[in-house]
TORLO-237960 format. One record per residue (C-alpha): residue number from 1; residue in three letters; chain; y, z, x. Coordinates in nm, 2 decimals. Example, Ala and Ser with C-alpha at 12.3 -4.5 7.8 and 13.67 -1.06 7.14 Angstrom:
<senus>
 num residuo cadena      v      w      u
   1     Ala      A  -0.45   0.78   1.23
   2     Ser      A  -0.11   0.71   1.37
</senus>
This chain:
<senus>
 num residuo cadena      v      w      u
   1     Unk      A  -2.68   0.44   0.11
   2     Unk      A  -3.00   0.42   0.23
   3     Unk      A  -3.14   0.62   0.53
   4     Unk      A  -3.21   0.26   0.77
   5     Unk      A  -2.85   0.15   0.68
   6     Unk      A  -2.70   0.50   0.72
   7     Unk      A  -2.87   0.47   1.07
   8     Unk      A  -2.72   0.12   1.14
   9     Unk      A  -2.35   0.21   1.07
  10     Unk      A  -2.43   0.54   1.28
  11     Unk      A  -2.50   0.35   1.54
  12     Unk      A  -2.16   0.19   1.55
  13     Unk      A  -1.97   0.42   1.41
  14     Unk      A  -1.93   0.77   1.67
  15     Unk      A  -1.71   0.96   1.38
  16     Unk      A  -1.94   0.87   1.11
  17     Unk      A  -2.23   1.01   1.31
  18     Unk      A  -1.98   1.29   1.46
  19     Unk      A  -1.93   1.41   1.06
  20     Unk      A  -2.34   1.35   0.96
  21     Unk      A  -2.44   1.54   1.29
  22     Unk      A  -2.23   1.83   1.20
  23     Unk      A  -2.31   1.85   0.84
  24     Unk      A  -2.70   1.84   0.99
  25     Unk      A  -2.67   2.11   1.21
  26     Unk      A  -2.57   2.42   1.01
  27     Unk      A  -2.32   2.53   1.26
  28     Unk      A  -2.15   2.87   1.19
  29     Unk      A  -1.78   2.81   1.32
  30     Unk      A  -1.56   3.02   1.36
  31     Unk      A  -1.25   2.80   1.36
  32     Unk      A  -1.05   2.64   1.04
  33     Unk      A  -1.09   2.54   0.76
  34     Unk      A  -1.13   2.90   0.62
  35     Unk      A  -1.36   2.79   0.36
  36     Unk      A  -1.66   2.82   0.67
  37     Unk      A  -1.82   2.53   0.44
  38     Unk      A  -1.92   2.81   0.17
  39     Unk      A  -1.97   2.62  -0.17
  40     Unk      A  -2.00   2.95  -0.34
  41     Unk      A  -1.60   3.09  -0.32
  42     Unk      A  -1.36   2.76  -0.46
  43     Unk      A  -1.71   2.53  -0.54
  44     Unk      A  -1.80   2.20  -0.44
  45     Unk      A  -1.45   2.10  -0.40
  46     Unk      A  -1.52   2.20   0.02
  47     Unk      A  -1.83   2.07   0.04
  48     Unk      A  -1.86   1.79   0.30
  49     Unk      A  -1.47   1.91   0.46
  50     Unk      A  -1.52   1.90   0.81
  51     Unk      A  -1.22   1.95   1.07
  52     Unk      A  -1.18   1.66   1.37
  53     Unk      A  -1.12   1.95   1.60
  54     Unk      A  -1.44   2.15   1.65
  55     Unk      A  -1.58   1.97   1.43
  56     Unk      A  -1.65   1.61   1.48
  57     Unk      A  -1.58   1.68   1.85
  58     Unk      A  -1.48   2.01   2.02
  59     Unk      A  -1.10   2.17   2.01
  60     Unk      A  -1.08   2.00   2.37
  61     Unk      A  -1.14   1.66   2.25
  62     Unk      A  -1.40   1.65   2.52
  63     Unk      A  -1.65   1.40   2.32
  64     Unk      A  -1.36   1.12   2.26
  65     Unk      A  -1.51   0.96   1.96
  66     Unk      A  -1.19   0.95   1.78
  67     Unk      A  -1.07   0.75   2.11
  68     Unk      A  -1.42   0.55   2.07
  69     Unk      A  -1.39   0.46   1.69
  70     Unk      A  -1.01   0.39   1.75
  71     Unk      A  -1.10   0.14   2.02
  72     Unk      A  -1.38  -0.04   1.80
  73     Unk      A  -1.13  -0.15   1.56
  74     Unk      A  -0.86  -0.23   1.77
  75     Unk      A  -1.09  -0.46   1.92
  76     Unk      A  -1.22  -0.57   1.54
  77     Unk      A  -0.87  -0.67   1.47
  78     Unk      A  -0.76  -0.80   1.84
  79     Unk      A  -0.53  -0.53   1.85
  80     Unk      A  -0.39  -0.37   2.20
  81     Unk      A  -0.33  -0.05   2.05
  82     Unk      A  -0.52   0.13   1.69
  83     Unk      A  -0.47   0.42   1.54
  84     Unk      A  -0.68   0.62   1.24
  85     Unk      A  -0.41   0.79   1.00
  86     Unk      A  -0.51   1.06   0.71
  87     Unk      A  -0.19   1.01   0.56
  88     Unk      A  -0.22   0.65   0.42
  89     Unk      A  -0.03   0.32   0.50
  90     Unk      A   0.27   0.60   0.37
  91     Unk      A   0.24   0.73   0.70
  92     Unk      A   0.13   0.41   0.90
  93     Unk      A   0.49   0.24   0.73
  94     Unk      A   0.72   0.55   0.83
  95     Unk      A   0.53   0.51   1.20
  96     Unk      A   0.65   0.15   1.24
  97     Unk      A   0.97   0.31   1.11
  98     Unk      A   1.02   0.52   1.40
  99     Unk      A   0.86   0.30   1.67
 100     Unk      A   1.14   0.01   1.65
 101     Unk      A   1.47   0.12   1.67
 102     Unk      A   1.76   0.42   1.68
 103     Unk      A   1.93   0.59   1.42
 104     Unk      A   2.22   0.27   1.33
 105     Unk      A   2.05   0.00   1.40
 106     Unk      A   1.96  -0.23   1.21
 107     Unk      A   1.64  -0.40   1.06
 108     Unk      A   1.54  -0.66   0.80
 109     Unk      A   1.32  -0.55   0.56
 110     Unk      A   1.22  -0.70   0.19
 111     Unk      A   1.38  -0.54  -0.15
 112     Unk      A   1.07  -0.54  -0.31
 113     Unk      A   0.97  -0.25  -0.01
 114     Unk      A   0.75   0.03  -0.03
 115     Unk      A   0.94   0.37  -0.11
 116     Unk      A   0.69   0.50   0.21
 117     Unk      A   0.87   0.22   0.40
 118     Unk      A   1.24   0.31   0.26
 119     Unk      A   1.15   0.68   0.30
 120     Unk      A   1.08   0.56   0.67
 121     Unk      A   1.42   0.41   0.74
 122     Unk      A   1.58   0.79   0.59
 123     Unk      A   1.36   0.92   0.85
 124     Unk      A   1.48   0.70   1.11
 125     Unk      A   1.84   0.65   1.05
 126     Unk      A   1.79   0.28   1.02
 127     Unk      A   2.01   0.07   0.82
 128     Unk      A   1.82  -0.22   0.61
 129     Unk      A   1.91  -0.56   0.59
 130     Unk      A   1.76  -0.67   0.26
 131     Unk      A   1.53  -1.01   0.29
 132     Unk      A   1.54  -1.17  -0.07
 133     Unk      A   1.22  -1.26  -0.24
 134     Unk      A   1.15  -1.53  -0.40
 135     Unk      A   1.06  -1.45  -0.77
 136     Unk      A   0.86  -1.73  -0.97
 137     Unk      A   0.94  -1.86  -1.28
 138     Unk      A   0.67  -1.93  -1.45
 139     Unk      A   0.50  -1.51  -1.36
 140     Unk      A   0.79  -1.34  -1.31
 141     Unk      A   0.63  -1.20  -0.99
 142     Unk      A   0.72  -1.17  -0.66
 143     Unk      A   0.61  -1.43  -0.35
 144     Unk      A   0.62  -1.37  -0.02
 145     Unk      A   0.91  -1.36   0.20
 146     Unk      A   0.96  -1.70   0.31
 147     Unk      A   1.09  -1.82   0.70
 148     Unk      A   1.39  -1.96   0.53
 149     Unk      A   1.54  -1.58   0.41
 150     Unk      A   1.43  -1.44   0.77
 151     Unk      A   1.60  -1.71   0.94
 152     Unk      A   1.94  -1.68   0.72
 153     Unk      A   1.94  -1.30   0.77
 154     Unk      A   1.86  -1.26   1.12
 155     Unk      A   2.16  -1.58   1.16
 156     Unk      A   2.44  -1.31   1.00
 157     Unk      A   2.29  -1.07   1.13
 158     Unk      A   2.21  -1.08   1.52
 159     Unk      A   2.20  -0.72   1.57
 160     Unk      A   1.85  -0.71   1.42
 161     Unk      A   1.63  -0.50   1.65
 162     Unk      A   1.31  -0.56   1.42
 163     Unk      A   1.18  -0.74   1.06
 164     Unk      A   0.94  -0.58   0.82
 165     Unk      A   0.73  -0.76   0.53
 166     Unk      A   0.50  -0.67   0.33
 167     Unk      A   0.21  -0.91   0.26
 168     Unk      A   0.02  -0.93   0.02
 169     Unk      A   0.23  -0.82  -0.22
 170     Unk      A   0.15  -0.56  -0.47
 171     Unk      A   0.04  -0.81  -0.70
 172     Unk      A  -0.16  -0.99  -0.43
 173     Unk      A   0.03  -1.28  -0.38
 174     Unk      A   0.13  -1.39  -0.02
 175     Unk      A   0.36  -1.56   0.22
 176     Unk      A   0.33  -1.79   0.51
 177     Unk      A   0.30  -1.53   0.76
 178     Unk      A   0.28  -1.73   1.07
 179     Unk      A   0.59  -1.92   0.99
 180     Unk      A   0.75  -1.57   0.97
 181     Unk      A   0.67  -1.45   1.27
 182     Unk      A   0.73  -1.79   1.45
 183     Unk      A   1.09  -1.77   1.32
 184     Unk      A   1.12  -1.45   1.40
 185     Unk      A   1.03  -1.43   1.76
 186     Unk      A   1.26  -1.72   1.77
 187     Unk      A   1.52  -1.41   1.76
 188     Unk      A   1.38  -1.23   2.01
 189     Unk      A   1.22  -0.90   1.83
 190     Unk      A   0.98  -0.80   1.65
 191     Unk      A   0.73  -0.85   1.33
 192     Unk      A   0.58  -0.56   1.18
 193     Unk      A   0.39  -0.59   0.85
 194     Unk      A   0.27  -0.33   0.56
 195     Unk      A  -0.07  -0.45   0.49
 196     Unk      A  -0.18  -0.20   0.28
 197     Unk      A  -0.37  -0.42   0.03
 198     Unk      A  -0.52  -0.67   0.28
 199     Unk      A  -0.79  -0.53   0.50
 200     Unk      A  -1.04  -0.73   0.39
 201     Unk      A  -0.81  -1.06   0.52
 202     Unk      A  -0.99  -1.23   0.79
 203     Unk      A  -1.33  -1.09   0.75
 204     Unk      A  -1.42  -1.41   0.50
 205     Unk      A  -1.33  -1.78   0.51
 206     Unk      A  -1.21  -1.78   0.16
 207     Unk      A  -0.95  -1.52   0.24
 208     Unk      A  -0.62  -1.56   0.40
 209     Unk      A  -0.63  -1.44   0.78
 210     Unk      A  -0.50  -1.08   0.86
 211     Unk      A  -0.12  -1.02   0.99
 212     Unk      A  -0.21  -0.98   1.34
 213     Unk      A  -0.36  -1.35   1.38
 214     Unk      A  -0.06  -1.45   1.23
 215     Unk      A   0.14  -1.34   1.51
 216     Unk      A   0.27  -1.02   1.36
 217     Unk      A   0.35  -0.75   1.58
 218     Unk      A   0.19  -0.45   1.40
 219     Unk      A   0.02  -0.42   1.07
 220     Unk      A  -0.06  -0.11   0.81
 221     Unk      A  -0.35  -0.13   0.63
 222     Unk      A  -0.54   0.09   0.41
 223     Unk      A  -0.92   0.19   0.41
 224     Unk      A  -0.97   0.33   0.06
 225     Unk      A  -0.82   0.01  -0.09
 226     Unk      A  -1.02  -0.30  -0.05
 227     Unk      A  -1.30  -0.10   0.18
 228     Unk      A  -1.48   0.24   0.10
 229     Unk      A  -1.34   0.49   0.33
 230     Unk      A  -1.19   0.82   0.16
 231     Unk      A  -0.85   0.82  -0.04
 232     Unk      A  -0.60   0.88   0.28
 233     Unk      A  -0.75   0.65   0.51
 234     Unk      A  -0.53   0.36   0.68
 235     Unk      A  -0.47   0.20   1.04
 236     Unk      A  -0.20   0.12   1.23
 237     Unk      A  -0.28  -0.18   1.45
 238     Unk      A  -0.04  -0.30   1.70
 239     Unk      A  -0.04  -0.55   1.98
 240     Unk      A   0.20  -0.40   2.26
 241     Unk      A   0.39  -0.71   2.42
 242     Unk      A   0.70  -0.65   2.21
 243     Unk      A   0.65  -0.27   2.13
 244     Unk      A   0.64   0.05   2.35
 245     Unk      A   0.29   0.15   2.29
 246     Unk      A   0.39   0.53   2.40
 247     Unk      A   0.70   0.51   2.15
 248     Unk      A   0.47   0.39   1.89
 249     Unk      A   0.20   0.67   1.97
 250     Unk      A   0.53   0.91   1.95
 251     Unk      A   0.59   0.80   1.64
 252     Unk      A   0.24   0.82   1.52
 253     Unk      A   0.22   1.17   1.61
 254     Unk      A   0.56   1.29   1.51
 255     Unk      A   0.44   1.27   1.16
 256     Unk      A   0.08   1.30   1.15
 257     Unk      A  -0.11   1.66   1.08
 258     Unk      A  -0.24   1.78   1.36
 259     Unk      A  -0.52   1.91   1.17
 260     Unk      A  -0.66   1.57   1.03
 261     Unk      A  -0.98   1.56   0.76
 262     Unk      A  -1.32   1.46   0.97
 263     Unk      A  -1.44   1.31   0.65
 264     Unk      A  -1.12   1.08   0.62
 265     Unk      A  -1.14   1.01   0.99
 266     Unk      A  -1.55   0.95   0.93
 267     Unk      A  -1.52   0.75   0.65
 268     Unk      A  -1.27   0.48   0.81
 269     Unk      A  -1.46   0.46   1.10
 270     Unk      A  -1.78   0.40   0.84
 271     Unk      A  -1.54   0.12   0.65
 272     Unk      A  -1.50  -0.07   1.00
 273     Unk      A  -1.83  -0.07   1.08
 274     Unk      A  -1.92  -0.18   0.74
 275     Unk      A  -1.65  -0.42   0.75
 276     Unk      A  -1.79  -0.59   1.09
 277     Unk      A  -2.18  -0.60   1.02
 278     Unk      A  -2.23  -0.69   0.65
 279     Unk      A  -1.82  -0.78   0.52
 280     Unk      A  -1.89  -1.16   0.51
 281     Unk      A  -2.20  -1.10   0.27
 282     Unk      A  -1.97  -0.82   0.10
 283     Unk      A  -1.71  -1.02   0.02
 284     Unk      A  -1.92  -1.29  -0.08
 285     Unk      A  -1.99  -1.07  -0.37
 286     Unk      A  -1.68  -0.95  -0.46
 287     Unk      A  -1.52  -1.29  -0.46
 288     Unk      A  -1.77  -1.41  -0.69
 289     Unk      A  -1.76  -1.13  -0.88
 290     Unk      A  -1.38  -1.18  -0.89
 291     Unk      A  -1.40  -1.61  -1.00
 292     Unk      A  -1.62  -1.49  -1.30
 293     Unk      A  -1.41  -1.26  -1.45
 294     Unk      A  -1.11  -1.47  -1.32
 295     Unk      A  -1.30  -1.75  -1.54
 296     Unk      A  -1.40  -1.53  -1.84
 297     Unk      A  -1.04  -1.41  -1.92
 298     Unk      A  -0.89  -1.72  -1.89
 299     Unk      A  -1.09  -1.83  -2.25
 300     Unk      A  -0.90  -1.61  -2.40
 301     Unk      A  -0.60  -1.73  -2.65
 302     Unk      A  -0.28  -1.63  -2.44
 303     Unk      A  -0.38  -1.46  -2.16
 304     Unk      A  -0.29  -1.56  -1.80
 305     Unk      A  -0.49  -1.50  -1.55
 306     Unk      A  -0.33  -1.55  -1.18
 307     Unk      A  -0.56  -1.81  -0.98
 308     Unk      A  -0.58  -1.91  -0.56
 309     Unk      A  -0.38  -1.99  -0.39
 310     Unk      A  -0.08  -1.84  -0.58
 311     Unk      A  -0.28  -1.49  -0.53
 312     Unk      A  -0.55  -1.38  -0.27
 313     Unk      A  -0.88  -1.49  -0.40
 314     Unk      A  -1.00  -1.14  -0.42
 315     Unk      A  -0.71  -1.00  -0.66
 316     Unk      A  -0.75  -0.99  -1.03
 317     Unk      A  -0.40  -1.04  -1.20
 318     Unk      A  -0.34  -1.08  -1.59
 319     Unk      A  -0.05  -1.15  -1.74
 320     Unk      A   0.00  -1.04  -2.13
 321     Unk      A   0.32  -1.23  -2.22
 322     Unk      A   0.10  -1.51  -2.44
 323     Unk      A  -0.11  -1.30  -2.59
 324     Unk      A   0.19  -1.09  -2.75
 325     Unk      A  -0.02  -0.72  -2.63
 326     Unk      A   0.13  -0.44  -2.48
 327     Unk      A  -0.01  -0.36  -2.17
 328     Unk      A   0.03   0.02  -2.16
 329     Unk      A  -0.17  -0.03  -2.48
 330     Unk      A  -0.42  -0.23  -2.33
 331     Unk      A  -0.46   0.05  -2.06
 332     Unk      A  -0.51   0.34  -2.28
 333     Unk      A  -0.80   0.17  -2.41
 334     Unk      A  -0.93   0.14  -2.10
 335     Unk      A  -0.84   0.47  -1.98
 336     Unk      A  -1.06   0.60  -2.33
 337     Unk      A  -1.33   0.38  -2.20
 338     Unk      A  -1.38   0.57  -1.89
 339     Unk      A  -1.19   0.24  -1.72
 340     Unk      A  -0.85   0.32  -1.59
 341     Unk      A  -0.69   0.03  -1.37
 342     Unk      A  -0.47   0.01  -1.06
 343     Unk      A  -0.18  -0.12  -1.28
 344     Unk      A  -0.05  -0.18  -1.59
 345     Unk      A   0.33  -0.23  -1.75
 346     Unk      A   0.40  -0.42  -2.07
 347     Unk      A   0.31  -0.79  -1.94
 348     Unk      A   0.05  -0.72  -1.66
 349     Unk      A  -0.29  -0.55  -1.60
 350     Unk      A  -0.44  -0.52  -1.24
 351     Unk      A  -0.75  -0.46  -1.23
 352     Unk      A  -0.88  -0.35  -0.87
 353     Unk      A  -1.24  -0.50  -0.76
 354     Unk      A  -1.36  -0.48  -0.45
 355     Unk      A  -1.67  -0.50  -0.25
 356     Unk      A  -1.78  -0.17  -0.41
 357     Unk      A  -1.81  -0.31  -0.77
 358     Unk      A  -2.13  -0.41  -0.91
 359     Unk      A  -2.23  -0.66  -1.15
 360     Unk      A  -2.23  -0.48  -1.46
 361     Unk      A  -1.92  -0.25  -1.40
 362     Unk      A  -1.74  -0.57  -1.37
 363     Unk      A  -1.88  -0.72  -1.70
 364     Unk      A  -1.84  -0.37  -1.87
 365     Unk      A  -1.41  -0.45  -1.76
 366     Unk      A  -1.38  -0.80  -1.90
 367     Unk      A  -1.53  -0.68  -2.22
 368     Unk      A  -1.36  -0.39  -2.25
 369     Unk      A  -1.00  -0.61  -2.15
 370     Unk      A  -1.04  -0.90  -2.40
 371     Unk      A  -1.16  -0.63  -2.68
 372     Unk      A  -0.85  -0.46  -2.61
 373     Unk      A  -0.61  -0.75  -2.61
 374     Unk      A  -0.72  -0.86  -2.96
 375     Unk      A  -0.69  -0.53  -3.06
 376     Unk      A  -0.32  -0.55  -2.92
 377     Unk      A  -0.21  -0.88  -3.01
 378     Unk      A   0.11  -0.98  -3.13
 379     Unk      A   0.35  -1.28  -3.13
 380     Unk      A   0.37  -1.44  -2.77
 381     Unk      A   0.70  -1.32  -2.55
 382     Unk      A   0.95  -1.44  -2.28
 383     Unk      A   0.84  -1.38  -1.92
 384     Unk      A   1.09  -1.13  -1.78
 385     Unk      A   1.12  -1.01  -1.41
 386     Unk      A   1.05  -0.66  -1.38
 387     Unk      A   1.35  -0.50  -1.26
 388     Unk      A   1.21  -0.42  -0.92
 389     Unk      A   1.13  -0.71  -0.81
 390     Unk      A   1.49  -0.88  -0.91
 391     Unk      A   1.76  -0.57  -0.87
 392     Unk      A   2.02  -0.65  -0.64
 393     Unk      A   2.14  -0.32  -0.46
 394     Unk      A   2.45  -0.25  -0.33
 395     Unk      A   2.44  -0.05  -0.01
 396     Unk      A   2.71   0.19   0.00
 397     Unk      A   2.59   0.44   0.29
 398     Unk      A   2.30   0.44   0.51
 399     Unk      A   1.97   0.57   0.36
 400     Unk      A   1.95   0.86   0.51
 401     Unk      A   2.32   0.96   0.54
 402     Unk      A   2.31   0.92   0.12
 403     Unk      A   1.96   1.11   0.16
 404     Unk      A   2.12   1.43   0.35
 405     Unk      A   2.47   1.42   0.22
 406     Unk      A   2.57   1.69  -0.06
 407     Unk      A   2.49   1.57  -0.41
 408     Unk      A   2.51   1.69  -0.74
 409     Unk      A   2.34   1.61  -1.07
 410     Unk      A   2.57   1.43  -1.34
 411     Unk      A   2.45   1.24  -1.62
 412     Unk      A   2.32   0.90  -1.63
 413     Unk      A   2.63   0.77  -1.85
 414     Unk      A   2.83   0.92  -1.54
 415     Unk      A   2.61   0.80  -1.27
 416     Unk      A   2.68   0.43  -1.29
 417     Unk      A   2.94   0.41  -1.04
 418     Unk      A   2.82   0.66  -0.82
 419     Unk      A   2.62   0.66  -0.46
 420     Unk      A   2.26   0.77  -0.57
 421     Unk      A   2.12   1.03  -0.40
 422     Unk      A   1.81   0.96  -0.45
 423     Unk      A   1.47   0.72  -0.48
 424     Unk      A   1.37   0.62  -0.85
 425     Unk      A   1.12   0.35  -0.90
 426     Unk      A   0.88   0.27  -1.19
 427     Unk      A   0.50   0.36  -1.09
 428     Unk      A   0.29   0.19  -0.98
 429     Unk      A   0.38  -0.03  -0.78
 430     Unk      A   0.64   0.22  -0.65
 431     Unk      A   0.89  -0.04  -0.52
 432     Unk      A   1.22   0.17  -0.60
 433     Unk      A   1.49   0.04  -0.85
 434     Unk      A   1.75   0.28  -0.70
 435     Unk      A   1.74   0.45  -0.38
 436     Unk      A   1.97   0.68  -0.16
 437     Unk      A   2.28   0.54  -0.06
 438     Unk      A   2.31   0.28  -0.34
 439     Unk      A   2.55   0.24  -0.62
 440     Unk      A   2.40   0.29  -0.94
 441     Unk      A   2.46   0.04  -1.17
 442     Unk      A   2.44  -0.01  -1.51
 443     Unk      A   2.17  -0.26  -1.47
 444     Unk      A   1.97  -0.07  -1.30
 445     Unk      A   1.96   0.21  -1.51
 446     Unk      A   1.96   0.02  -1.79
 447     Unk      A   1.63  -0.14  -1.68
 448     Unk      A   1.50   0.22  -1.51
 449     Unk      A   1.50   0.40  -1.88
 450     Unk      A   1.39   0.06  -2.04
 451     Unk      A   1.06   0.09  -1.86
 452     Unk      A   1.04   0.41  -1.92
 453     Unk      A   1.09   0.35  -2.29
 454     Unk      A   0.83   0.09  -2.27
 455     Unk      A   0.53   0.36  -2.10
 456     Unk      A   0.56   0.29  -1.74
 457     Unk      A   0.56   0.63  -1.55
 458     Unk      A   0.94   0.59  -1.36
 459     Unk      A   0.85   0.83  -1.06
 460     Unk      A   1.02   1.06  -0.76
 461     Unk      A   1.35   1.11  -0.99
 462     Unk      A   1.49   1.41  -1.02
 463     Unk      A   1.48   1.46  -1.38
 464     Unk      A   1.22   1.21  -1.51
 465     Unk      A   1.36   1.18  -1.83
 466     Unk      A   1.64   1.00  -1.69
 467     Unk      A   1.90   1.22  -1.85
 468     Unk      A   2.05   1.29  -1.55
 469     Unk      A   2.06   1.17  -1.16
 470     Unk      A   2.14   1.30  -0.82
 471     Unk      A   2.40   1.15  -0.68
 472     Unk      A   2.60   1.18  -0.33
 473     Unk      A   2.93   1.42  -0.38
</senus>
C-alpha cells in the first residue's frame, strides 16, 4: 500500500490507525501479550501482534475506537447494531444462535448448514427444523432456500421462534432473499442469515444486494473472504426491530475472547473502509477478472464452468464431470504449482478470486487448471449429488442432548442404527453428513467413507478413518 492511500484509509478507519500508531511509537508495555513485541525469542511469527486492550486503545476503553469503527460499518450496511468478531462467521453463526431463542425451541434452519451454525444450536439447546434445498439437476449443486420450503415449514410448524439461511451458498449460488424474508415475517419472527461468502454483495451493481436490504434480520459475514482483512475477521450486523439488541450483544460476548487480536480488529476496520472508498472500482476488477477466466475455461472440451445468474458473478465454479478428471487430482497439481484452491472434490474445483488477485496470478490459474485437466482426463461421468447437499437426516434427540449424552465408540458396521454422537462432514465445505442426535444410516456412511475413498478430507470425526464412530449410549 502506498503511504497517500495508507493515509486515506487511516483517516476513516480509527483501529487501523489505532494498530499503525502503536506499531509507530515503540511503546514498552507492560501488559499481554508476553512476547513484549520481541522478534528475537519465537521470530517473526509476533511481529505486528498487537492487543485491543492497551494497545489499540487503553485497558479502560477510554479512546472508543472499537465503538467508532463498529459504528462506521453498521452505518455502511444500514445496520442498527455491528459487531467486529476475531472468531470468524464460526462465531458470528453460534451468536445468532444464542440471540433468538431458549434451550427447546425451535428454529428452521437449512440441511445444507454450516457445522459453526449446527455447533450453535448444541450450544443453545435449540431444536432444528430442517428447510430442504433445492438441488439442481443439471450441477448437482445446491440453490438457495426458496419461500415455498419456508412457508411449508413454518405452516407445520408454528412454534418457530426464528429461520436461518445461508446465502450464498458455498458454491456461490443464491436464493431470492427478499421473498424469504417477506414470507417469513408473514409468521411473525425473525430472519437471520450466514453470509459468510457475500461481503462484497451490494457494494457493485453487478452483484446481488446484501441480506440486510433484503429484509433479513441479521447477517454474518466474513472479512478475510471476499475482502483483505486478516484470517478471523467477520461481522455480525443486525437491525434491532425484531431482536433484543442487549440479548444479541450477550450472546456476542458470551463466546467471544476477551482478549481479541488488534491486527484482526485493524484489519476489518481497514476492509470496510476499503470496501466504501474504492470497492466499486475493486470489484470492477475482480469481476472482470472473474468473466475472463469464466470465458477461458469454458473452451475447454468438457468442462463446465458455472455462469450468472445461477452463481454470483464474482464466484468461479468448475465442474469436472465432462471432462472425465479427478478433481483431487487436478488440485494436487495445483497445490505442486504453488496454487492451492478454496475447494476441490472429484467433480468440482473452486477457485477463490477476489478483489486482491491481479492479472497475471489469475492467468497463471487458468493455465495451470486446463493443463491439469488434460493431464487428468478420462471418459465423461454422471453428475451425482454430493452427499451433503442431498442426505436426509433423521432427528432422533436434540443436538445438544445427543452432544452431552454418554456415548461410546462402536464400529461403523455397528453404527448404522445408532444415535450419532457426533459431527462428520467432508471438508471443505464443512456442511456435516452426520451430526449429534441423528441416526446413522447406511447411506450416510456409505457416502461419508466414499468420499473419503475418493480424497476429500471427511473432518471433526472421531476416528477419521471411519473405522469407528461415537455414538449416544
Amino acid at each position: 500500500m502506498t503511504g497517500s492511500a495508507e493515509e486515506r484509509l487511516r483517516a476513516d478507519a480509527p483501529l487501523l490507525d489505532a494498530y499503525l500508531s502503536f506499531l509507530d511509537a515503540r511503546k514498552a508495555p507492560f501488559t499481554i501479550p508476553g512476547h513484549k513485541g520481541r522478534t528475537d525469542l519465537v521470530g517473526r511469527v509476533v511481529a505486528g501482534d498487537v492487543p485491543l486492550f492497551a494497545g489499540l486503545d487503553t485497558m479502560k476503553q477510554e479512546h472508543g475506537v472499537l465503538a467508532d469503527a463498529e459504528g462506521r460499518a453498521a452505518r455502511l450496511w444500514g445496520a442498527d447494531l455491528c459487531r467486529f468478531s476475531v472468531g470468524g462467521s464460526t462465531h458470528g453463526n453460534q451468536t445468532l444462535a444464542l440471540a433468538v431463542g431458549q434451550p427447546g425451541d425451535r428454529v428452521a434452519v437449512p440441511r445444507t448448514l454450516h457445522r459453526s451454525l449446527l455447533l450453535g444450536l448444541v450450544l443453545a439447546g435449540l431444536e432444528p427444523v430442517w428447510l430442504r434445498p433445492h438441488v439442481d439437476a443439471a450441477t448437482g449443486l445446491p440453490t438457495g432456500v426458496s419461500a415455498r420450503e419456508v412457508r411449508r415449514q413454518l405452516d407445520r410448524h408454528r412454534d418457530v421462534r426464528a429461520v436461518f439461511v445461508g446465502d450464498p451458498t458455498y458454491v456461490g449460488t443464491t436464493g431470492d432473499l427478499t421473498a424469504v424474508a417477506e414470507t417469513v415475517h408473514a409468521y411473525g419472527v425473525p430472519l437471520l442469515v450466514d453470509a459468510a461468502w457475500s461481503a462484497h454483495f451490494g457494494f457493485h451493481p453487478a452483484l446481488p444486494p446484501h441480506a440486510l436490504t433484503c429484509g433479513a434480520d441479521a447477517m454474518v459475514t466474513s472479512a478475510h473472504k471476499a475482502l483483505p482483512a486478516y484470517s478471523q475477521g467477520a461481522l455480525v450486523l443486525a437491525r434491532t426491530d425484531r431482536l433484543d439488541e442487549a440479548r444479541l450483544t450477550d450472546a456476542f460476548e458470551a463466546t467471544h475472547t476477551t482478549s481479541p487480536a488488534g491486527s484482526i480488529l485493524a484489519s476489518i476496520d481497514a476492509a470496510r473502509a476499503l470496501l466504501a472508498s474504492d470497492g466499486r472500482r475493486l470489484l470492477d476488477d475482480t469481476l472482470r477478472l472473474v468473466a475472463g477466466a469464466r470465458e477461458r475455461l469454458t473452451a475447454v472440451d468438457g468442462l463446465t464452468v458455472l455462469t450468472p445468474p445461477f452463481v454470483e458473478p464474482a464466484k468461479l465454479v468448475v465442474l469436472l464431470h465432462g471432462s472425465g478428471a479427478d478433481g483431487v487430482a487436478v488440485e494436487r497439481d495445483l497445490v505442486a504449482a504453488g496454487m492451492p484452491v478454496e475447494m476441490a472434490d472429484r467433480d468440482t474445483i473452486v477457485p477463490m478470486i477476489t478483489l486482491a488477485d491481479r492479472p497475471a496470478d489469475v492467468d497463471m490459474l487458468v493455465d495451470a487448471l486446463r493443463t491439469a485437466v488434460g493431464r487428468h482426463r478420462g471418459p465423461a461421468r454422471d453428475v451425482v449429488p454430493a452427499a451433503q447437499w442431498t442426505i436426509e437426516p433423521e432427528t432422533v434427540l436434540l443436538p445438544r442432548d445427543a452432544f452431552f449424552a454418554p456415548h461410546e465408540k462402536v464400529s461403523a458396521a455397528a453404527a448404522v442404527g445408532r444415535v450419532s454422537a457426533e459431527l462428520v462432514a467432508p471438508y471443505p465445505p464443512g456442511v456435516p453428513v452426520l451430526a449429534p442426535g441423528e441416526r446413522v444410516t447406511r447411506e450416510a456412511l456409505d457416502a461419508l467413507v466414499a468420499a473419503r475413498g475418493a480424497g476429500t478430507r471427511v473432518a471433526y470425526a472421531a476416528d477419521p478413518t471411519l473405522e469407528t464412530l461415537r455414538v449416544v449410549r
